[in-house]
gemmi code that builds the backbone of each chain (N, CA, C; Angstrom):
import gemmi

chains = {
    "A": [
        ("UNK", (7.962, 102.564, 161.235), (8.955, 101.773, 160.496), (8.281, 100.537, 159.885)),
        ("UNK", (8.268, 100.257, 158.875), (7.707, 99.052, 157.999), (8.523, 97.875, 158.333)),
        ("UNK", (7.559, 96.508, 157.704), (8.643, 95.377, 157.873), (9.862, 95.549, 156.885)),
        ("UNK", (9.584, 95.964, 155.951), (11.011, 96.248, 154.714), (12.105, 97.070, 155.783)),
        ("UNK", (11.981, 97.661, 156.170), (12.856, 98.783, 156.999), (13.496, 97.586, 158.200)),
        ("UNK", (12.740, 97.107, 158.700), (12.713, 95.581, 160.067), (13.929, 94.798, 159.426)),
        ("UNK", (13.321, 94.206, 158.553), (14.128, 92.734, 157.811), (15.452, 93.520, 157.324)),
        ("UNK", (15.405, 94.742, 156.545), (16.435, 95.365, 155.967), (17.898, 95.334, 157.013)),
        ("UNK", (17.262, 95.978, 158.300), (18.054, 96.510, 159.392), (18.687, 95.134, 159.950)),
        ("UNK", (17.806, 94.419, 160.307), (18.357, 92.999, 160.988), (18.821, 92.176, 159.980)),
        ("UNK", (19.745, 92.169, 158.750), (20.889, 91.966, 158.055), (21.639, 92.572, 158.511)),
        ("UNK", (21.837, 93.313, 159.007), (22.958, 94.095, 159.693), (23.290, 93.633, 161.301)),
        ("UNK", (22.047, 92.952, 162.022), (22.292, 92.883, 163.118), (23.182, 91.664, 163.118)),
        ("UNK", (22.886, 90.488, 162.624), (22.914, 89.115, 162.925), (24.192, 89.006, 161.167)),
        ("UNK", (25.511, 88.278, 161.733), (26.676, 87.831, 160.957), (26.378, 86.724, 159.945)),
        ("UNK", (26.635, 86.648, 158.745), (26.242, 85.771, 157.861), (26.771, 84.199, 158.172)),
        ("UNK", (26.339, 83.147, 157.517), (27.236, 81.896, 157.624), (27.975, 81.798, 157.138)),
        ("UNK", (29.598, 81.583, 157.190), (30.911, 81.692, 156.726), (31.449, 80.656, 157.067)),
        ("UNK", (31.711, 79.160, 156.572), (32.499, 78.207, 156.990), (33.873, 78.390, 156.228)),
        ("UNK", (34.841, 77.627, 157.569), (36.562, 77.633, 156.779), (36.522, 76.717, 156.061)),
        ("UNK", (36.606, 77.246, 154.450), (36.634, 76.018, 153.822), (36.996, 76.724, 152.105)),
        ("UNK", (37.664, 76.333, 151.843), (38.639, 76.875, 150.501), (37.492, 77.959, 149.332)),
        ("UNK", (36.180, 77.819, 149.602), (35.317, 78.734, 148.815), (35.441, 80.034, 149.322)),
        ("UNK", (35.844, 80.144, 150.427), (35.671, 81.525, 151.294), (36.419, 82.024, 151.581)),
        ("UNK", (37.668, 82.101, 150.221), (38.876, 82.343, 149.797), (38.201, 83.816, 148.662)),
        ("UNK", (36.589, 83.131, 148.501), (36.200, 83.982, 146.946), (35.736, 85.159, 147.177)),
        ("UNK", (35.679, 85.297, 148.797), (35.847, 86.830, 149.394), (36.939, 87.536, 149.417)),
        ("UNK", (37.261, 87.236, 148.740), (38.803, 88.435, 148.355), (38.572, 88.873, 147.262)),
        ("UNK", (37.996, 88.364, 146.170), (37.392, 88.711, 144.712), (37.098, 90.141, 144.688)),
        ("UNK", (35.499, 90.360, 145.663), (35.365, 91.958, 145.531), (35.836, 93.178, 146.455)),
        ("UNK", (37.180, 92.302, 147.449), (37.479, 93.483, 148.220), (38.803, 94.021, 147.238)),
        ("UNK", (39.589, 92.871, 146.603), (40.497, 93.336, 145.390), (40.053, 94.424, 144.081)),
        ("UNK", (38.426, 93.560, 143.995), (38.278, 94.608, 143.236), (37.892, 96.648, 143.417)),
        ("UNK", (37.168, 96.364, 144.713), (36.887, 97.572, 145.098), (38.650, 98.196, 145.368)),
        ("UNK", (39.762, 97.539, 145.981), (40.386, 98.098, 146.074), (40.803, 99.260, 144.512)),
        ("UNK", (40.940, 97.980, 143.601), (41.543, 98.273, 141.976), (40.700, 99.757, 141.347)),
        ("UNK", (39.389, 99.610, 142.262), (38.326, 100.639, 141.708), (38.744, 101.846, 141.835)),
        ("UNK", (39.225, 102.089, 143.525), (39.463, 102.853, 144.003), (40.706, 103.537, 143.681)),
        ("UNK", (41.808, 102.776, 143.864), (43.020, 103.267, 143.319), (43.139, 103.516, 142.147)),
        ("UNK", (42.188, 103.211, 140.975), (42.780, 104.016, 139.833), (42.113, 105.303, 139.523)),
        ("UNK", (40.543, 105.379, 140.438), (40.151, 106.359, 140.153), (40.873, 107.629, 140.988)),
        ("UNK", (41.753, 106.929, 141.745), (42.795, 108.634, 142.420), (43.675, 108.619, 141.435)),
        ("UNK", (43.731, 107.855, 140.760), (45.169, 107.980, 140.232), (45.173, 108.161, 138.410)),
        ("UNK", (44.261, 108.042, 137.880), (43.846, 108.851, 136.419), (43.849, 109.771, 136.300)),
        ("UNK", (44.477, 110.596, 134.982), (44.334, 112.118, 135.077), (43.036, 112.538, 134.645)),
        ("UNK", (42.326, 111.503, 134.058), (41.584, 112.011, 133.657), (40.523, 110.800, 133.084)),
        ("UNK", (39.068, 111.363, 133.960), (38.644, 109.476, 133.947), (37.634, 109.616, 132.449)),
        ("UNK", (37.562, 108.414, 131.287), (36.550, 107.972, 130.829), (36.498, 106.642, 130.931)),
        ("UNK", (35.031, 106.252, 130.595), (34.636, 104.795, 131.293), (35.499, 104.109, 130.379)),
        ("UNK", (36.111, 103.981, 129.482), (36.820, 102.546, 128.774), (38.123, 102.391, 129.424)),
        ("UNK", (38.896, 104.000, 129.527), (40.240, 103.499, 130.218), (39.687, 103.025, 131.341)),
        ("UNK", (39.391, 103.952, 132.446), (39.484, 103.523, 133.559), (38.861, 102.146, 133.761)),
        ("UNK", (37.955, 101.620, 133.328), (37.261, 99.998, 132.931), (38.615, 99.134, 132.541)),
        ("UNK", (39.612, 99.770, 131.943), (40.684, 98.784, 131.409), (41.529, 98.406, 132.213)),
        ("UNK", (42.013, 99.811, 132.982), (43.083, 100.216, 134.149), (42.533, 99.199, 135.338)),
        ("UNK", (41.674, 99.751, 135.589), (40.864, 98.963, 137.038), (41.378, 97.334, 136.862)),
        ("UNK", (40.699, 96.962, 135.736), (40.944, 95.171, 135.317), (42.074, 95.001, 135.288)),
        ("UNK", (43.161, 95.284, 134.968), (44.536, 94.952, 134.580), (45.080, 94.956, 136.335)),
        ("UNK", (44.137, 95.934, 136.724), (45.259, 95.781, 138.312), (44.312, 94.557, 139.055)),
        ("UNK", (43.350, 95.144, 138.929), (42.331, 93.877, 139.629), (43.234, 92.135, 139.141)),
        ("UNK", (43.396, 92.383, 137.608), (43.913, 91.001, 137.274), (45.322, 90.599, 138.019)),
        ("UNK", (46.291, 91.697, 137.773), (47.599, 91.717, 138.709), (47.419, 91.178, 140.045)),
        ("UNK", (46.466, 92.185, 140.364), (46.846, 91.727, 142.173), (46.244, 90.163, 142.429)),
        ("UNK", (44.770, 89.621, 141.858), (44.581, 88.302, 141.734), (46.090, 87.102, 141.212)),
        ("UNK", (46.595, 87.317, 140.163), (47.533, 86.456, 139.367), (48.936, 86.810, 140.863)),
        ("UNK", (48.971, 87.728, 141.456), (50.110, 88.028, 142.523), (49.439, 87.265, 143.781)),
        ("UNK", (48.327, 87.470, 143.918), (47.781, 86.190, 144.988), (48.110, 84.606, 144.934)),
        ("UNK", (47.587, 84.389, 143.962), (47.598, 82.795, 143.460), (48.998, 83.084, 143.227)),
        ("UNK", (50.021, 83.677, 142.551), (51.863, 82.896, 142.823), (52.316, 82.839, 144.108)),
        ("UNK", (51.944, 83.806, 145.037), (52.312, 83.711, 146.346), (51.399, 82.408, 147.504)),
        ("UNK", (50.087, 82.076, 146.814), (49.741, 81.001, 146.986), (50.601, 79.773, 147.012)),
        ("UNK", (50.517, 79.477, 145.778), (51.164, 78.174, 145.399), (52.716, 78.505, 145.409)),
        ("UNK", (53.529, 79.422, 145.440), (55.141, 79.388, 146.347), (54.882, 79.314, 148.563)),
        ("UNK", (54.450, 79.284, 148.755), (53.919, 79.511, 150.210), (53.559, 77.244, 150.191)),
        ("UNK", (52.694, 77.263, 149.803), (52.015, 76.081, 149.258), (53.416, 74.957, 148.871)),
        ("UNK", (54.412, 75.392, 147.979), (55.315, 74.880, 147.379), (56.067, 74.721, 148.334)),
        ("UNK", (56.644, 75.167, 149.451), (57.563, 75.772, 150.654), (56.887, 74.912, 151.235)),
        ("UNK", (55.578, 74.906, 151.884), (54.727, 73.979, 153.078), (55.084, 72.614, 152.619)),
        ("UNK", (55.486, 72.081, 151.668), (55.379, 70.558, 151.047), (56.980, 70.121, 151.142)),
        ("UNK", (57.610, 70.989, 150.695), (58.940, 70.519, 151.070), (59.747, 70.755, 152.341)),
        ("UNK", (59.116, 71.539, 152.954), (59.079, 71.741, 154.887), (58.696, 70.280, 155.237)),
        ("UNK", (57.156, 70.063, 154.789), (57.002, 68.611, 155.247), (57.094, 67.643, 154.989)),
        ("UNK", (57.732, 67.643, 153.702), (58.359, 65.979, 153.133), (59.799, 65.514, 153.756)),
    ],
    "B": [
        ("UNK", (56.749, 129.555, 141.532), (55.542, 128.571, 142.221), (54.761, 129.538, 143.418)),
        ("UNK", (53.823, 129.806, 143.487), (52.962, 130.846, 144.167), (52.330, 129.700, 145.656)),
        ("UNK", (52.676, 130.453, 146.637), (52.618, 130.181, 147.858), (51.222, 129.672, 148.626)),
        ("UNK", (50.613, 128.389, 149.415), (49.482, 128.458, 149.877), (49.381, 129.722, 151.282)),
        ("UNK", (48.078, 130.441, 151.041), (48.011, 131.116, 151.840), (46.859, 130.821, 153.250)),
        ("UNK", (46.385, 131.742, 153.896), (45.796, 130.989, 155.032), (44.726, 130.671, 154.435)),
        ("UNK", (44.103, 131.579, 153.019), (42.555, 130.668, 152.665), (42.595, 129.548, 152.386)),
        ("UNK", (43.721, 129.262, 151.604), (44.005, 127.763, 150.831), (44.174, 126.881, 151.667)),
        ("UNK", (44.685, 127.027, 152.968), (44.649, 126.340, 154.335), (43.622, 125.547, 154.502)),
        ("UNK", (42.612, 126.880, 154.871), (41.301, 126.485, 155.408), (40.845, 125.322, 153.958)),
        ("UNK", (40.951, 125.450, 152.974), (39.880, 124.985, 151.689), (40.821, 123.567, 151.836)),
        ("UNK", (41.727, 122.871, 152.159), (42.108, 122.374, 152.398), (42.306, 121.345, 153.590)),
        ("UNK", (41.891, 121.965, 154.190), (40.884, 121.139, 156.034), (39.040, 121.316, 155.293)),
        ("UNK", (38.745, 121.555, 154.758), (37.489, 121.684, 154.168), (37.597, 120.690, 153.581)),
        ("UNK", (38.288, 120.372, 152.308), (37.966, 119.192, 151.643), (38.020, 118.294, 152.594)),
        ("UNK", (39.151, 117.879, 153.039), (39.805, 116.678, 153.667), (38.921, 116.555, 154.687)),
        ("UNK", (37.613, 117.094, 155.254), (36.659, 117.178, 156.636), (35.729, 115.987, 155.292)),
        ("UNK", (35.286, 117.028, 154.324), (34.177, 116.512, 154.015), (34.564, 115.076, 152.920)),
        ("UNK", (35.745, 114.818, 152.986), (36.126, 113.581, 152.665), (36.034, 112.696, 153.442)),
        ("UNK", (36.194, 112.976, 154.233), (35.880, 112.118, 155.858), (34.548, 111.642, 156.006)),
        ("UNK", (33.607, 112.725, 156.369), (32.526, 113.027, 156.106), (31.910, 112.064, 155.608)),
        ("UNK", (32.179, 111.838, 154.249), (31.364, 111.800, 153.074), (32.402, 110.691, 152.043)),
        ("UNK", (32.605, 109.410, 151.790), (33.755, 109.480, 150.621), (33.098, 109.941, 149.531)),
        ("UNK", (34.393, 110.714, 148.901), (34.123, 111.370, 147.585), (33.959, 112.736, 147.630)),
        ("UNK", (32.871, 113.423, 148.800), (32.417, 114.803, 149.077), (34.238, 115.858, 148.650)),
        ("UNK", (34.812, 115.597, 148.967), (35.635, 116.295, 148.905), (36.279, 116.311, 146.936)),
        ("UNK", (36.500, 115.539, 146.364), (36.282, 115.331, 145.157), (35.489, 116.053, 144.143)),
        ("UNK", (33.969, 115.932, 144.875), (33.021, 116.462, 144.161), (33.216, 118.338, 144.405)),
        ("UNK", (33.531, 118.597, 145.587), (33.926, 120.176, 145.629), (34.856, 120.761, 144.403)),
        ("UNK", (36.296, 119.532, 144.700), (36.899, 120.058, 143.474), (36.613, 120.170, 142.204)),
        ("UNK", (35.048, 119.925, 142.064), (34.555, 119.268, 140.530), (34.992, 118.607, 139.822)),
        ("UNK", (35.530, 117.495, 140.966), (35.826, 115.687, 139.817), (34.708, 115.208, 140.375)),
        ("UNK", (33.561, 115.201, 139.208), (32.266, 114.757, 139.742), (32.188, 113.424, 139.597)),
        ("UNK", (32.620, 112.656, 138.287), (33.082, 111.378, 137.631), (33.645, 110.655, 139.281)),
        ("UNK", (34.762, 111.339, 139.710), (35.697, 110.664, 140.164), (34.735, 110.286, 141.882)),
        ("UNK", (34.218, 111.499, 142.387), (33.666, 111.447, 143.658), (32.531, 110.178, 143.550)),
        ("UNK", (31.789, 110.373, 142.272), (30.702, 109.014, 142.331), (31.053, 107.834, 142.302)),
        ("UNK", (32.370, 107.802, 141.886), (33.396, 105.816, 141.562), (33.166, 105.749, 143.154)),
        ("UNK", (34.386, 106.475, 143.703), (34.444, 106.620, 145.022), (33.901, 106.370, 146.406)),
        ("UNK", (32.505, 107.293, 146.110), (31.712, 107.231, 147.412), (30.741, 106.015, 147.172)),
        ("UNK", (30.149, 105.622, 145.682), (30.072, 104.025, 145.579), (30.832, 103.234, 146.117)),
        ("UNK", (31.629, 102.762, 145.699), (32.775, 101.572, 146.320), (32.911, 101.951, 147.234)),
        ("UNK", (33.211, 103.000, 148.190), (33.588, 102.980, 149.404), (32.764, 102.482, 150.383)),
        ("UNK", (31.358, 102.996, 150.177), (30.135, 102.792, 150.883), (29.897, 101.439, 150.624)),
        ("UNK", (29.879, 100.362, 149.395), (29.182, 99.134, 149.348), (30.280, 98.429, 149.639)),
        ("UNK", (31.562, 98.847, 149.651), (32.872, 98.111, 150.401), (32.237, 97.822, 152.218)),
        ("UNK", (32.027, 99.530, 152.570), (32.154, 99.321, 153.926), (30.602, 98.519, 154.513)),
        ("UNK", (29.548, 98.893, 153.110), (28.423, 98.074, 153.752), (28.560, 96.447, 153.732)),
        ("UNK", (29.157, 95.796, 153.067), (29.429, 94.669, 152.975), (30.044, 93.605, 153.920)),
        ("UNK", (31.113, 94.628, 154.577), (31.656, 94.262, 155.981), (30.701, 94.321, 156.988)),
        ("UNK", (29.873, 95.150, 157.063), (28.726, 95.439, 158.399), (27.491, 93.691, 157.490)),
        ("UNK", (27.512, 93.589, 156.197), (26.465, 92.945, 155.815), (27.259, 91.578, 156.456)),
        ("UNK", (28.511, 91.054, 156.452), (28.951, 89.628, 156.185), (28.681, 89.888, 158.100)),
        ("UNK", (30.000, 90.709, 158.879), (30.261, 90.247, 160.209), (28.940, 91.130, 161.433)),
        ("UNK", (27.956, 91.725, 160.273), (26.874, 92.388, 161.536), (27.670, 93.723, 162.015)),
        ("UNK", (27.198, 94.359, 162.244), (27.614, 95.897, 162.998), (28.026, 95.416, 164.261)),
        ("UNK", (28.710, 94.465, 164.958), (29.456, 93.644, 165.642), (30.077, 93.848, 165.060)),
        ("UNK", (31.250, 93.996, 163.945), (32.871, 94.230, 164.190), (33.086, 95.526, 164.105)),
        ("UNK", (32.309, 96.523, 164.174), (32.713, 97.698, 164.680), (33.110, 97.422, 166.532)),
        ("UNK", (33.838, 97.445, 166.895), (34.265, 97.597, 167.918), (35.205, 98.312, 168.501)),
        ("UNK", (34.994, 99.748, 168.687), (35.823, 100.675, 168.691), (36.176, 100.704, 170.488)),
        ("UNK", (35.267, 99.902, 171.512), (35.870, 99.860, 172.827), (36.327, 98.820, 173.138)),
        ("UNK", (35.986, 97.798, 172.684), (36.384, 96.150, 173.269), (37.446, 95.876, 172.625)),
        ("UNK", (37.765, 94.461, 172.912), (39.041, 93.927, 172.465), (40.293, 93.891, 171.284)),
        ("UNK", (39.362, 94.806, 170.248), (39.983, 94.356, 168.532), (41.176, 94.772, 169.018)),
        ("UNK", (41.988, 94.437, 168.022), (43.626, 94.870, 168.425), (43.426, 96.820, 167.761)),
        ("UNK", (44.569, 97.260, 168.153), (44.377, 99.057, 168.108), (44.508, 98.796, 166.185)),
        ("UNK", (45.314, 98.588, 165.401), (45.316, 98.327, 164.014), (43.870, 98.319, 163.417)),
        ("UNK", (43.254, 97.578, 164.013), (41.825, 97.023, 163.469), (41.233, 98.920, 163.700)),
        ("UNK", (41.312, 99.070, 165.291), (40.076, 100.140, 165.218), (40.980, 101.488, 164.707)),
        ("UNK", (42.040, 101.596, 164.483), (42.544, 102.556, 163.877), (42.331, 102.437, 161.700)),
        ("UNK", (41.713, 101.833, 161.390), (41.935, 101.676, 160.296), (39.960, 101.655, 159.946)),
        ("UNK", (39.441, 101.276, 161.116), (37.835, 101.544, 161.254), (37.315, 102.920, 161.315)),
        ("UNK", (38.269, 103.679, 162.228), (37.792, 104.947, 162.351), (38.117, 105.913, 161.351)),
        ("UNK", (38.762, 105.434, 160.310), (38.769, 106.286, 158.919), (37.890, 106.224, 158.093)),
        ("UNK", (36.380, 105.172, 158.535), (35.115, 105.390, 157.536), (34.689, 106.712, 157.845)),
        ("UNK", (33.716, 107.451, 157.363), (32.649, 108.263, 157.709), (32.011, 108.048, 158.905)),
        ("UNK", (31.846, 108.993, 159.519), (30.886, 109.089, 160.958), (30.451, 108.419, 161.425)),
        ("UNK", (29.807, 107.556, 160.593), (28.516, 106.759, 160.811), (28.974, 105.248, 162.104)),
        ("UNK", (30.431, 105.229, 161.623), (31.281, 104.090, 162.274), (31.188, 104.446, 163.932)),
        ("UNK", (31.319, 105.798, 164.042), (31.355, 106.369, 165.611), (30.027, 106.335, 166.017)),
        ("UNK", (29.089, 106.439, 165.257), (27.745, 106.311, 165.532), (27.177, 104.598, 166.185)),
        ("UNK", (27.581, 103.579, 165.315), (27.403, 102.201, 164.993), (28.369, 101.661, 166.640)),
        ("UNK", (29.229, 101.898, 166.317), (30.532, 101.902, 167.986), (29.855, 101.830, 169.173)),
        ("UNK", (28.978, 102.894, 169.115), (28.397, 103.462, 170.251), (27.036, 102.354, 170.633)),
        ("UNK", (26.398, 101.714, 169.459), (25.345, 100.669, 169.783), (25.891, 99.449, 170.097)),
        ("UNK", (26.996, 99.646, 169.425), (27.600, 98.114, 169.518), (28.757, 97.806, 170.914)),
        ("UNK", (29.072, 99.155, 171.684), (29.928, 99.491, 172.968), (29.300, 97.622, 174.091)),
        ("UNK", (28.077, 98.154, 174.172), (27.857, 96.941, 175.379), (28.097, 95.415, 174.877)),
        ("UNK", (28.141, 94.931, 174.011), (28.527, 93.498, 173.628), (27.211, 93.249, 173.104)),
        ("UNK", (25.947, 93.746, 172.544), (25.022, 93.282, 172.363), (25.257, 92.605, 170.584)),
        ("UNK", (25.590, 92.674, 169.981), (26.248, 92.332, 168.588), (27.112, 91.284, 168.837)),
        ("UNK", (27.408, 89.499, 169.403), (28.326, 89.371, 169.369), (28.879, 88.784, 168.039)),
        ("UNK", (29.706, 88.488, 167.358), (30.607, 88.144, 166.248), (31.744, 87.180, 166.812)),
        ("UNK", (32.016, 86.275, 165.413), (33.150, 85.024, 166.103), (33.832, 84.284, 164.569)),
        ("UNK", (34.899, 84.385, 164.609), (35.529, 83.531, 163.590), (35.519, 84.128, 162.318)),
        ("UNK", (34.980, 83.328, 160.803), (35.320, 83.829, 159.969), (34.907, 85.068, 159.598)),
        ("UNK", (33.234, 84.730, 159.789), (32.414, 86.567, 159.624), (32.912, 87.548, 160.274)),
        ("UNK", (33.478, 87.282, 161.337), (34.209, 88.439, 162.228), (35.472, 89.114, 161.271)),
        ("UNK", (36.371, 87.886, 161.160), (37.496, 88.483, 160.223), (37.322, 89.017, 158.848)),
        ("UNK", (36.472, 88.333, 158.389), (35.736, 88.808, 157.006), (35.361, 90.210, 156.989)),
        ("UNK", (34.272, 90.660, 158.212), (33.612, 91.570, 158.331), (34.952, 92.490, 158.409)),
        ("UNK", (35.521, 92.579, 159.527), (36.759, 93.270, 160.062), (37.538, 94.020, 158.824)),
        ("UNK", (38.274, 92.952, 158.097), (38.889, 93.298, 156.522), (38.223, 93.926, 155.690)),
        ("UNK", (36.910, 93.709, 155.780), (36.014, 94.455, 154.766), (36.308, 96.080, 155.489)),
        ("UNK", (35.883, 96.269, 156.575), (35.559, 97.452, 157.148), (36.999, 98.223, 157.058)),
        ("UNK", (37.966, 97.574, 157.497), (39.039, 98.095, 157.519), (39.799, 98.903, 156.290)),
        ("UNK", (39.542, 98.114, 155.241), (39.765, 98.184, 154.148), (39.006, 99.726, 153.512)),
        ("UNK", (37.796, 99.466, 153.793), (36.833, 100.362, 153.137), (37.578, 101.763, 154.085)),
        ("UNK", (38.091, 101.614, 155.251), (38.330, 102.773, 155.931), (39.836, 103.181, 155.787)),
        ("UNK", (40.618, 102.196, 154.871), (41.617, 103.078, 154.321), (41.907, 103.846, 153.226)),
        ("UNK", (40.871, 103.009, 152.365), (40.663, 103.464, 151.115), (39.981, 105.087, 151.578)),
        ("UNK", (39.480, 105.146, 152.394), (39.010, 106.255, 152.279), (39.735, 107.643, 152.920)),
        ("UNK", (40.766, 106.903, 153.947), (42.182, 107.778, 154.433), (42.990, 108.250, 153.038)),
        ("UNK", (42.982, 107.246, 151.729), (43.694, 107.252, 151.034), (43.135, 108.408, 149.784)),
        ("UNK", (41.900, 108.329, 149.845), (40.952, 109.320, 149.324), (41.247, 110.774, 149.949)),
        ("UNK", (40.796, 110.680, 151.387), (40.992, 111.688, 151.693), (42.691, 112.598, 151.471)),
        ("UNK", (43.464, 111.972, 151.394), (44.615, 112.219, 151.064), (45.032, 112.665, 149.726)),
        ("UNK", (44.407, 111.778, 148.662), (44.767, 112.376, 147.360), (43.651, 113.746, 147.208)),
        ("UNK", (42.748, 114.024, 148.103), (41.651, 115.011, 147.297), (42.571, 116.248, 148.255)),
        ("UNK", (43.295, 116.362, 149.382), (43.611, 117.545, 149.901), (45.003, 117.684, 148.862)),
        ("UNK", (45.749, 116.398, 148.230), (47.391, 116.981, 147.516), (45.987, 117.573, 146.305)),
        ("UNK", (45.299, 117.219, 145.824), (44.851, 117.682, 144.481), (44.339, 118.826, 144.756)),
        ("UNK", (43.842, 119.526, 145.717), (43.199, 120.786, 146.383), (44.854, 121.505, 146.039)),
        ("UNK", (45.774, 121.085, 147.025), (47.161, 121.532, 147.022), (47.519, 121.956, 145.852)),
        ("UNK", (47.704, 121.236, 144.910), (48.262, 121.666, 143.549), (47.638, 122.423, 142.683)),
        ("UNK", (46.028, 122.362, 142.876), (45.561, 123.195, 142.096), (46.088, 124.831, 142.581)),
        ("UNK", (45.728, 124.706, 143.799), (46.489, 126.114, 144.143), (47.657, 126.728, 144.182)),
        ("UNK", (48.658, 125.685, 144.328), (50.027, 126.157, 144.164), (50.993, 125.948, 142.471)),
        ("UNK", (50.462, 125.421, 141.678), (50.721, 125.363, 140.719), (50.296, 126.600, 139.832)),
        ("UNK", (51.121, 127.346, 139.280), (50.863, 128.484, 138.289), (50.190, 128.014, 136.875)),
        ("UNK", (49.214, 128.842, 136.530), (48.257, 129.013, 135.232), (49.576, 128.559, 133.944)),
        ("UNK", (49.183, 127.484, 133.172), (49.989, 127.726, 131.983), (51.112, 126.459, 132.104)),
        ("UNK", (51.424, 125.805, 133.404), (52.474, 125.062, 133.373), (51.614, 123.338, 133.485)),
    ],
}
model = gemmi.Model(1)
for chain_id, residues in chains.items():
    chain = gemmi.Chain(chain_id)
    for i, (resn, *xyz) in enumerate(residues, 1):
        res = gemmi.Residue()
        res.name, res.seqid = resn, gemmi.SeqId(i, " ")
        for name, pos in zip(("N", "CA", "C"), xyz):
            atom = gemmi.Atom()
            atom.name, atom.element = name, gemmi.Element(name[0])
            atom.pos, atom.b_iso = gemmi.Position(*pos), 0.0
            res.add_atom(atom)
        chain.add_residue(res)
    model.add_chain(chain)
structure = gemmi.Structure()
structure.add_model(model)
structure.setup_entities()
């Protein structure tokens, strides 16, 4: 086994640094998108790269723009709970 | 509408095995070749991403995760039962955000691929039970 194979593997062993702190919100970015990837490619009758490139984005954009309103109504609710 | 019979059965636990298996494998049988490569990409750099952020530590298919977590883990490919098994004694430990990070990633990647496996056995289904012409 080489060191490339070594170093490769032990990224896997040892958990990255992740502090709570409003950037690490921007991990939702590519699990939305893999979701958007996924679901349209079951769900096209029939795939070429421009639709499905279009389809994918429009939901990817949806489900982001449905995050952030349920954000800031959640957000909106917390402020007048505590005023 | 023409009836599945016991072959169509079997070709039908066939896909849905090697969807499991494999994401996409089952796809690519039906010759959606396009569709199996979106697929078993994203699925795989979904589920590697979770093992990359929380370590092969949030596979935890014996210890504590709540049953949700490891029921939604054990819908990756094999490899998860494989990874389980190194990670059984606590030698991987994980804590806090990478944990949950990792967790969602994995989880995720392992429904998407329940969800895969699901549309490639109705699409197996229909090809066979649907008559020529309609």
């Amino acid at each position: 086994m080489s060191v490339i194979d070594i170093l490769m593997i032990a990224t896997f062993t040892a958990p990255e640094q992740i502090r709570p702190n409003p950037q690490a919100m921007l991990w939702l970015l590519p699990l939305t998108a893999a979701i958007a990837v996924v679901y349209k490619a079951t769900k096209l009758p029939t795939i070429t790269v421009g639709v499905f490139l279009k389809e994918a984005a429009i939901l990817f954009g949806s489900i982001v723009v449905f995050i952030i309103i349920t954000a800031l109504a959640l957000y909106a609710l917390t402020w007048l709970i505590s005023v | 509408m023409a009836r599945p019979s016991r072959e169509n059965h079997a070709q039908f636990l066939l896909v849905g095995l090697l969807s499991w298996l494999l994401p996409g494998a089952g796809y690519f049988v039906l010759k959606e070749k396009k569709r199996a490569i979106i697929i078993f990409a994203t699925i795989s750099l979904t589920l590697c991403a979770g093992l990359y952020i929380g370590s092969i530590g949030v596979i935890d298919l014996v210890g504590p995760a709540p049953l949700y977590v490891k029921a939604a883990q054990v819908m990756n490919p094999p490899i998860v039962l494989v990874l389980s098994h190194h990670t059984a004694g606590g030698g991987y430990p994980v804590y806090g955000w990478p944990n949950e990070i990792g967790q969602i990633y994995t989880m995720v990647s392992g429904l998407l691929n329940l969800l895969c496996i699901v549309n490639a056995v109705s699409l197996a289904h229909l090809r066979k039970t649907e008559p020529v012409g309609e």
